[in-house]
C-alpha positions as CSV (number, residue, x, y, z in Angstrom):
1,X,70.0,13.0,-28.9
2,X,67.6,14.0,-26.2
3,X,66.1,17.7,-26.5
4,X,66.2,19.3,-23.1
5,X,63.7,22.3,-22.2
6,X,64.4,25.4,-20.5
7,X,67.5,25.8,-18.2
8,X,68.2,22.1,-19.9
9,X,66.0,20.5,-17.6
10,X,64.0,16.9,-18.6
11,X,60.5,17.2,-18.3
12,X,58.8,15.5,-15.7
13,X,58.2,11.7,-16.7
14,X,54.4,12.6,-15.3
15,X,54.4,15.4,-17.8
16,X,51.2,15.3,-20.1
17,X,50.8,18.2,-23.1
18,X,47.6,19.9,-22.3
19,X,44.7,20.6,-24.7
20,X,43.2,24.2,-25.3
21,X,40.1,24.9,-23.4
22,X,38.0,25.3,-27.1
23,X,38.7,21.3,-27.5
24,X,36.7,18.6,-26.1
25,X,37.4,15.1,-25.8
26,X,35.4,12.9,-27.1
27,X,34.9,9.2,-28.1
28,X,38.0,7.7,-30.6
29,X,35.1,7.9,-33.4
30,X,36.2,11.7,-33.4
31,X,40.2,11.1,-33.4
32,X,42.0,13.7,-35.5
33,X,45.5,14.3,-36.7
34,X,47.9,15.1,-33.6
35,X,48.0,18.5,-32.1
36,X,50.5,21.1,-31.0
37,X,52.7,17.7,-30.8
38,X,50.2,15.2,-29.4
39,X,49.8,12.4,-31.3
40,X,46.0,11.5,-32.4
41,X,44.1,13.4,-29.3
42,X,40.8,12.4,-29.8
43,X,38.8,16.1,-29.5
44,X,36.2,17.8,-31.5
45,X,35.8,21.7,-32.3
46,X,33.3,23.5,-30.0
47,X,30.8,23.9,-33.1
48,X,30.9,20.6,-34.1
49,X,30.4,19.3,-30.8
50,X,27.3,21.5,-30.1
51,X,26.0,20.3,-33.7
52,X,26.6,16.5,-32.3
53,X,24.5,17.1,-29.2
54,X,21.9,18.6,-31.4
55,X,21.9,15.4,-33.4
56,X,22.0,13.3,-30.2
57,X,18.6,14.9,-28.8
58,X,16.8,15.0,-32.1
59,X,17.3,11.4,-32.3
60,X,16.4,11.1,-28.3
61,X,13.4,12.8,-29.4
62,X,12.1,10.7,-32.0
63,X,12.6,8.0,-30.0
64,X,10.6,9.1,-27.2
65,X,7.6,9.6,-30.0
66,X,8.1,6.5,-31.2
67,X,8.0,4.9,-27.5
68,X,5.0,6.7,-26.9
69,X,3.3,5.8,-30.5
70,X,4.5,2.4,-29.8
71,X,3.0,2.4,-25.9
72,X,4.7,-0.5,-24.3
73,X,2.0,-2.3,-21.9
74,X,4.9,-4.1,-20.0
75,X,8.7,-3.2,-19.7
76,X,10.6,-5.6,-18.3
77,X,13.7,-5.0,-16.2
78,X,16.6,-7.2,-15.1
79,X,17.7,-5.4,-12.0
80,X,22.2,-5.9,-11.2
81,X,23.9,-5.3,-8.6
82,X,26.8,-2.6,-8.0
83,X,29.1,-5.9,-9.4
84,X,27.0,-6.3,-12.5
85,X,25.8,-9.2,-11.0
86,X,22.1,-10.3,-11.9
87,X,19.7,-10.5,-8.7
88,X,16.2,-10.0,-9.8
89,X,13.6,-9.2,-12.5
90,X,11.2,-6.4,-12.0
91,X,8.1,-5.1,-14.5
92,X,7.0,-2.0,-15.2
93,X,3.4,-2.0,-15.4
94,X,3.1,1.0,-18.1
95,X,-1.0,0.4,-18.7
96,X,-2.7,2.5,-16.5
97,X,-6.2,0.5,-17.3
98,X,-4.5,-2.9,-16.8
99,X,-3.1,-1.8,-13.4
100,X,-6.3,-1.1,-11.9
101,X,-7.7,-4.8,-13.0
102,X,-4.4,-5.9,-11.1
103,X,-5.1,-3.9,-8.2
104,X,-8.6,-5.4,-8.3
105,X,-6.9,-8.8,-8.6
106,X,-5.0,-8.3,-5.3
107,X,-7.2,-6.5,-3.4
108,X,-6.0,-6.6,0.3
109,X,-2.6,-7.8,-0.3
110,X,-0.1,-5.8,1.7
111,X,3.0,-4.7,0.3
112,X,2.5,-4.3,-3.7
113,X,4.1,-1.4,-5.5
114,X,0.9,-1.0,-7.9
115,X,-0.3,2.2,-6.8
116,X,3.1,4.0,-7.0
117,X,3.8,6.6,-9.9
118,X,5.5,4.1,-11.2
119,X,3.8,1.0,-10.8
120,X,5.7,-2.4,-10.6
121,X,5.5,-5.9,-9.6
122,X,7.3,-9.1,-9.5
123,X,6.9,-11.8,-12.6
124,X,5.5,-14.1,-9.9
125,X,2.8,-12.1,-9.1
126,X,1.7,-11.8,-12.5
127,X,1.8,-15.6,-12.8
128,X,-0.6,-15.7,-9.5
129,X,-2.8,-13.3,-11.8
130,X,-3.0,-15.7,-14.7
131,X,-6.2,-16.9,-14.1
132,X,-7.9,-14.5,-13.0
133,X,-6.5,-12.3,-16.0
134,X,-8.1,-14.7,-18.3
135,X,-11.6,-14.0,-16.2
136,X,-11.2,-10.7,-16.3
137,X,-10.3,-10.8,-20.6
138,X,-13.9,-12.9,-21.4
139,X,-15.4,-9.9,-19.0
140,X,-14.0,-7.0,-21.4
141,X,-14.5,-8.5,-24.2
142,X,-18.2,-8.5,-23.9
143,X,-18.0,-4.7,-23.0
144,X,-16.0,-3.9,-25.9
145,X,-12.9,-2.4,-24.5
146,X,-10.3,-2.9,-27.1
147,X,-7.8,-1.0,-25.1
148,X,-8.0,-2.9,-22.0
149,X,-8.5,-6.2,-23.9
150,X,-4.7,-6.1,-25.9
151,X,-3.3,-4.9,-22.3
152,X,-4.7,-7.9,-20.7
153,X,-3.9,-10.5,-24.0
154,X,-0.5,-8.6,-23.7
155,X,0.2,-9.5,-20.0
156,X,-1.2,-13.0,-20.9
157,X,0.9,-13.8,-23.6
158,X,3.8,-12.3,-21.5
159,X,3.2,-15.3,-18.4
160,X,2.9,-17.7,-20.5
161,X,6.5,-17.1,-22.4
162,X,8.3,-16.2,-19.2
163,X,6.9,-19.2,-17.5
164,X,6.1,-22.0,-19.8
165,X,8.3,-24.8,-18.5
166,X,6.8,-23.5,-15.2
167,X,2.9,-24.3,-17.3
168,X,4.0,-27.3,-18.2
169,X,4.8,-29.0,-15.5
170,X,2.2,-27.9,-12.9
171,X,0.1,-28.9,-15.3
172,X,1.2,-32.8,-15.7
173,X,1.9,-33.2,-12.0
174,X,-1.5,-31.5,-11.0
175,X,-3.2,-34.2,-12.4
176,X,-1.3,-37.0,-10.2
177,X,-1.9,-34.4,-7.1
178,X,1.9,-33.9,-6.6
179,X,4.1,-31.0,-7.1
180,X,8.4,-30.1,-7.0
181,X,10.2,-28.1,-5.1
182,X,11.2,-25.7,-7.9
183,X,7.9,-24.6,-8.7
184,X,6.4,-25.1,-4.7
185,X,5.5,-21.2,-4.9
186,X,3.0,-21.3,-7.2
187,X,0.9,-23.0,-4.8
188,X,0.5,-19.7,-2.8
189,X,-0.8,-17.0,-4.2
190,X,-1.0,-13.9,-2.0
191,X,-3.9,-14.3,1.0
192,X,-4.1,-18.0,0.3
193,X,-5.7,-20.0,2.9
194,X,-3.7,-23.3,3.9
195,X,-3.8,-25.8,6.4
196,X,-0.7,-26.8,8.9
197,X,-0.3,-28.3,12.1
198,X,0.0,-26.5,15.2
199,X,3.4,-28.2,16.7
200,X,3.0,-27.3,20.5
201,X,-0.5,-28.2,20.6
202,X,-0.9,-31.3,18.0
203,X,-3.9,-29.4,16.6
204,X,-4.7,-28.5,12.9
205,X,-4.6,-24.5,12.3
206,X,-5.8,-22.7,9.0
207,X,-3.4,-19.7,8.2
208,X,-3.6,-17.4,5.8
209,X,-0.4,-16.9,3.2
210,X,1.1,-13.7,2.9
211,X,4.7,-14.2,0.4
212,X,7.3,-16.9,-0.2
213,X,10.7,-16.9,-0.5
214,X,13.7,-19.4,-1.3
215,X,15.9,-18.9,1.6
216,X,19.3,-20.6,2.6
217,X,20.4,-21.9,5.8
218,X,24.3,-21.2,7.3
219,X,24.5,-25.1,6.4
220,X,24.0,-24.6,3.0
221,X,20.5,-26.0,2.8
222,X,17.4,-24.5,0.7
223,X,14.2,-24.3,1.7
224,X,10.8,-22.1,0.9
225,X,9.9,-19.8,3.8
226,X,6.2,-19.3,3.4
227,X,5.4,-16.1,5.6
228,X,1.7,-16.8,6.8
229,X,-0.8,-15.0,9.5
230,X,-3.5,-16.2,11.7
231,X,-5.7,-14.6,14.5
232,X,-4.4,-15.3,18.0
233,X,-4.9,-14.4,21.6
234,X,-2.1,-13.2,23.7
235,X,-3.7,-13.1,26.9
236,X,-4.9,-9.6,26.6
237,X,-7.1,-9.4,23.4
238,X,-7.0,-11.2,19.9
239,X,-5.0,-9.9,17.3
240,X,-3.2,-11.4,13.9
241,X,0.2,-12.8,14.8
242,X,2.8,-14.0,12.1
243,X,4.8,-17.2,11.8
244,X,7.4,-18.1,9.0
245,X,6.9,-21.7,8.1
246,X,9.5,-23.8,6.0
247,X,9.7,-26.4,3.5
248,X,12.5,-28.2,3.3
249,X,14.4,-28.5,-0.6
250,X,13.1,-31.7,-1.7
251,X,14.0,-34.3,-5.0
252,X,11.5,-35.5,-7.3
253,X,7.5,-34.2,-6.6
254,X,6.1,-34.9,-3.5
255,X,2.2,-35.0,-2.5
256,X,0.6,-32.0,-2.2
257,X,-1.0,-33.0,0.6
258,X,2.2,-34.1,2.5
259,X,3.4,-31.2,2.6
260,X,3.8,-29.5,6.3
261,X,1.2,-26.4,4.6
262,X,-0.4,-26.4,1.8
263,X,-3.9,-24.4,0.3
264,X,-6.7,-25.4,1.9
265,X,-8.6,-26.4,-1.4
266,X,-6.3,-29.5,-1.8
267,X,-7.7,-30.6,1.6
268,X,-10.1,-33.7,0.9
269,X,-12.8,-32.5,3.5
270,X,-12.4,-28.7,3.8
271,X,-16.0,-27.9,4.9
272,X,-15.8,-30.7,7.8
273,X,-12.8,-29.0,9.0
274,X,-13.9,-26.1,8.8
275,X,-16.8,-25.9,11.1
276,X,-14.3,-28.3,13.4
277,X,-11.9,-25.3,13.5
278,X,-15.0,-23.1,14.0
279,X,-16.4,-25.1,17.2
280,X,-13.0,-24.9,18.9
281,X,-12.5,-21.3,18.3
282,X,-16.0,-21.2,20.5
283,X,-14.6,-22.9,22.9
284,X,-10.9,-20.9,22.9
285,X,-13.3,-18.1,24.0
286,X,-15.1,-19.3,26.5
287,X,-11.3,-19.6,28.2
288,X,-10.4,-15.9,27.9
289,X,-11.4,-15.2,31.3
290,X,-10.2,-16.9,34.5
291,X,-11.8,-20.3,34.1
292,X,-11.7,-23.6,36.6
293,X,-11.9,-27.2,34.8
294,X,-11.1,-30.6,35.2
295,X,-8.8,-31.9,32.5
296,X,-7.3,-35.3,31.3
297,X,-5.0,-35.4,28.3
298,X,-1.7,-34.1,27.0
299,X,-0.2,-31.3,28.7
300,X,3.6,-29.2,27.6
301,X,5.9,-28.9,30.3
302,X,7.4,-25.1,30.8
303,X,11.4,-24.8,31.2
304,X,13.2,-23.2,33.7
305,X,11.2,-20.6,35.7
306,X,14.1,-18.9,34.7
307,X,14.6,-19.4,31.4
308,X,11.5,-19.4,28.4
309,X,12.9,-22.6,26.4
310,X,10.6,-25.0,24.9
311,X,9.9,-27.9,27.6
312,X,8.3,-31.7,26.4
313,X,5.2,-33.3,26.7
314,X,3.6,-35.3,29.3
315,X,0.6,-36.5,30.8
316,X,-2.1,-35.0,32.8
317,X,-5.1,-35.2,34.6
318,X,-7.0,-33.2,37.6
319,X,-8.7,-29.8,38.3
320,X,-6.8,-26.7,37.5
321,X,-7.2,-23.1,36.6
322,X,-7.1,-21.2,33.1
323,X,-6.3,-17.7,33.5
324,X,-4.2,-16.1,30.7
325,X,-4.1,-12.9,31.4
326,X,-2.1,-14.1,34.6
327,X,0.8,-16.4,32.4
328,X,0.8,-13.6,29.9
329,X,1.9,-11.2,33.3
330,X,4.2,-13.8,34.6
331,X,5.7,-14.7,31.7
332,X,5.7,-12.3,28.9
333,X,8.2,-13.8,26.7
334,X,7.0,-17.1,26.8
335,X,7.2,-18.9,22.9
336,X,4.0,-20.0,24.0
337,X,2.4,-16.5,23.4
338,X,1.6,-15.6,20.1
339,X,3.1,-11.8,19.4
340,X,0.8,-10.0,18.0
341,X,1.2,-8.0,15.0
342,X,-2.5,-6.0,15.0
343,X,-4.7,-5.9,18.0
344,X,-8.1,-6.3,16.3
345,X,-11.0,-4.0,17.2
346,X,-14.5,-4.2,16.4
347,X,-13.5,-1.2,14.5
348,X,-10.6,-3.2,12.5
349,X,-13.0,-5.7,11.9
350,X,-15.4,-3.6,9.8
351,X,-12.5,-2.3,7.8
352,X,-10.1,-5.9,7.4
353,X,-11.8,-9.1,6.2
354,X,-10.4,-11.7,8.7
């Protein structure tokens, strides 16, 4: 037999007993008896409630005094996305002392987060500081800094657990001069020089690293994009232009020195190519002005006076003139032109070490 309310009306089938406005509900630790006919309502008295929350932030207290007993040197985060999806790993950098030896480290490198509030890096980053972590350890122990010491022996003992298969093997291939894929990016650290080739002109350019990344093609293929800077002229004045270079996903190690970039300290005769590079920088200058010469040698073909594509190579030979300022006017979007990034003044140039 059904029991009808008033007028002998059913209840609505959405129809859900409501709880006084002393109760709260709370988590099915807390599940009582039922009440005013609904069965086990999980809800707590308004005193006892208050004297849970108590409990609650006594214990969130003594935690926090613990924590900052305990002073953590490095929290490590694994950052999710909004589908709980793992993407990256982040550290907190909660040494004040062992942050300023890290921003001494990387001094000049653009686009750190060590001088926020906050301060942060990437776990690569740290790796790049290995080394000169271990410098900086032999330094402070001879001034007796005990604080600054366990920081450092902390952040130490921290690469070298998050990245000991990464140890090991650079450290057996280094010593056949060959390197994989996987670990490619711990050849450039931030503001590394490296050597490539400049394609349009056949020549050899030294560029300076700024980040790398893994990156994927539409196709599906991997490859490391190594962001790098170099000082260029446009036509109008010298500057710092940028250029993404890439390194295709490869099996097996491959020689370092094969590579299409790599640091300049694997080169076998740096110092000869250096003063090379050095002597044809002298002579990139003398062109900056309208110049006439006589030339013989390889020469790139120009597309379309309408279009700006990429023509091929040819041969030439005979007396022309060299006046950039005049290309850059008639064709400013020419691939040929390096966009610059930073126009460097004399001013800059006291400031920026380039």
């Amino acid at each position: 037999m059904m029991n009808l309310g008033k007028a002998g009306k059913l209840p609505h089938p959405n129809y859900k007993p409501r709880t006084p406005k002393h109760k709260a509900i709370l988590p099915a630790r807390f599940l009582r008896p039922g009440y005013r006919g609904v069965p086990n309502v999980p809800y707590m008295e308004e005193a006892e409630l208050n004297r849970e929350l108590q409990q609650l932030d006594a214990g969130a207290v003594a935690e926090g005094k613990l924590w900052k007993e305990k002073r953590p040197v490095l929290v490590v985060r694994r950052v999710c996305d909004a589908h709980d999806i793992y993407t990256n790993t982040v550290v907190n950098i909660e040494s004040w002392p062992l942050r300023n030896v890290l921003i001494e480290i990387f001094e000049g490198v653009e686009g750190l987060s060590l001088k926020k509030s906050t301060p942060e890096a990437d776990p690569k980053l740290l790796f790049h500081s290995y080394s000169s972590l271990g410098h900086a350890l032999e330094k402070h122990e001879e001034s007796d800094n005990s604080e600054l010491t366990r920081d450092i022996r902390v952040t130490i003992k921290f690469v070298e657990d998050h990245f000991a298969d990464t140890l090991s093997d650079l450290k057996s291939m280094h010593s056949f001069g060959e390197i994989s894929f996987n670990v490619l990016w711990t050849l450039f650290p931030p503001n590394t020089l490296s050597f490539t080739r400049n394609l349009f002109a056949e020549e050899d350019r030294v560029v300076r690293v700024k980040n790398t990344q893994n990156k994927c093609k539409q196709d599906g293929s991997v490859y490391l994009a190594i962001e790098c800077e170099y000082t260029a002229f446009d036509g109008t004045g010298f500057g710092v232009a940028q250029q993404e270079l890439e390194i295709a996903r490869y099996s097996g190690s491959n020689p370092i020195t094969g590579l299409a970039v790599f640091p300049l300290s694997f080169y076998v005769d740096g110092e000869r190519l250096w003063s090379r590079l050095i002597e044809r920088g002298r002579k990139y200058i003398g062109l900056m002005k309208p110049t006439y010469k006589d030339y013989l040698g390889t020469a790139i073909k120009l597309g379309d006076r309408f279009e700006h594509n990429i023509g091929g190579r040819c041969s030439a030979s005979g007396r022309f003139m060299v006046d950039p300022a005049a290309f850059h006017k008639l064709k400013p979007d020419s691939p040929y032109l390096d966009k610059l990034k930073v126009t460097l003044t004399r001013r800059i140039l006291k400031v920026v070490k380039f």
